[in-house]
C-alpha positions in Angstrom: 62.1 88.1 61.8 60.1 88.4 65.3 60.3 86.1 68.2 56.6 85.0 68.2 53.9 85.6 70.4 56.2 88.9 71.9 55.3 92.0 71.3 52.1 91.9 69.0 51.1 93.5 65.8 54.5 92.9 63.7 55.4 91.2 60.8 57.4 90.0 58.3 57.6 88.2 55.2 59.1 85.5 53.5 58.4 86.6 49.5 54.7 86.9 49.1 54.2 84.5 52.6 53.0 87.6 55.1 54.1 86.1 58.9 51.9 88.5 61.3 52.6 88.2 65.3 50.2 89.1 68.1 50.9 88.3 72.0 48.2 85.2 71.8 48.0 84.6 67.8 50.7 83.9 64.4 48.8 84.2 60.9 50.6 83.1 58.1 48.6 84.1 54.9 49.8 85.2 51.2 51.2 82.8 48.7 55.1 81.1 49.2 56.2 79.3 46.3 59.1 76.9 46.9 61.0 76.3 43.6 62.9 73.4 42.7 66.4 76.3 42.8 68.4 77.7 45.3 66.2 80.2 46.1 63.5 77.7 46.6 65.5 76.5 49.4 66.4 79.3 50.7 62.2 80.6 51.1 61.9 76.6 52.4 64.4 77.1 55.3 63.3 80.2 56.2 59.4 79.3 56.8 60.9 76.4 58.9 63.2 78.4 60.6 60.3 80.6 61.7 58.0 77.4 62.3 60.9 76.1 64.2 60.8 79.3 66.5 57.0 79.0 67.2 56.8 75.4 68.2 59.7 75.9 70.5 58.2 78.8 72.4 54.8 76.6 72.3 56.2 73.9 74.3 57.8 76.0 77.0 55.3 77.0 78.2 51.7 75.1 79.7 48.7 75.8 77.4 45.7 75.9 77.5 43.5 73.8 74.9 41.9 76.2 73.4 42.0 80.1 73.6 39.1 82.4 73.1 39.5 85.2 70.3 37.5 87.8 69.8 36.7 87.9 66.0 38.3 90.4 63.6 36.2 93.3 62.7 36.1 94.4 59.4 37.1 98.2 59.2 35.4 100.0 55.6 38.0 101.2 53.9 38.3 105.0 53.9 39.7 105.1 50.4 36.8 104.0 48.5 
């Protein structure tokens, strides 16, 4: 895993849950299902382990309230 909001544009992933990191941004996007099993738990403790991480570095530090992104561009895909 990556220590969030530190060097951007890596990721990781918990199962099909895709955890992306940029300097000012996390996206968490995919699908994470948490099954009533061992290895349910094991996918739950790892997303709140990571969530853990996030909200820690978020209240070290003095934010802003709101940042300004600039919207994602749509690339067209070469392969098509």
């Amino acid at each position: 895993m990556f220590k969030p909001f530190e060097q951007g544009d890596q990721s990781s992933a918990i199962y099909d849950l895709t955890l992306e990191n940029q300097v000012d941004c996390v996206s968490l996007y995919g699908n994470l299902q948490i099954t009533k099993d061992q290895a349910g738990l094991k996918a739950a403790k790892a997303l709140q382990s990571f969530i853990n991480e996030v909200v820690m570095v978020l209240e070290a530090q003095s934010l802003p309230e709101q940042i300004e992104r600039k919207p994602e561009q749509e690339i067209e895909n070469p392969f098509l």
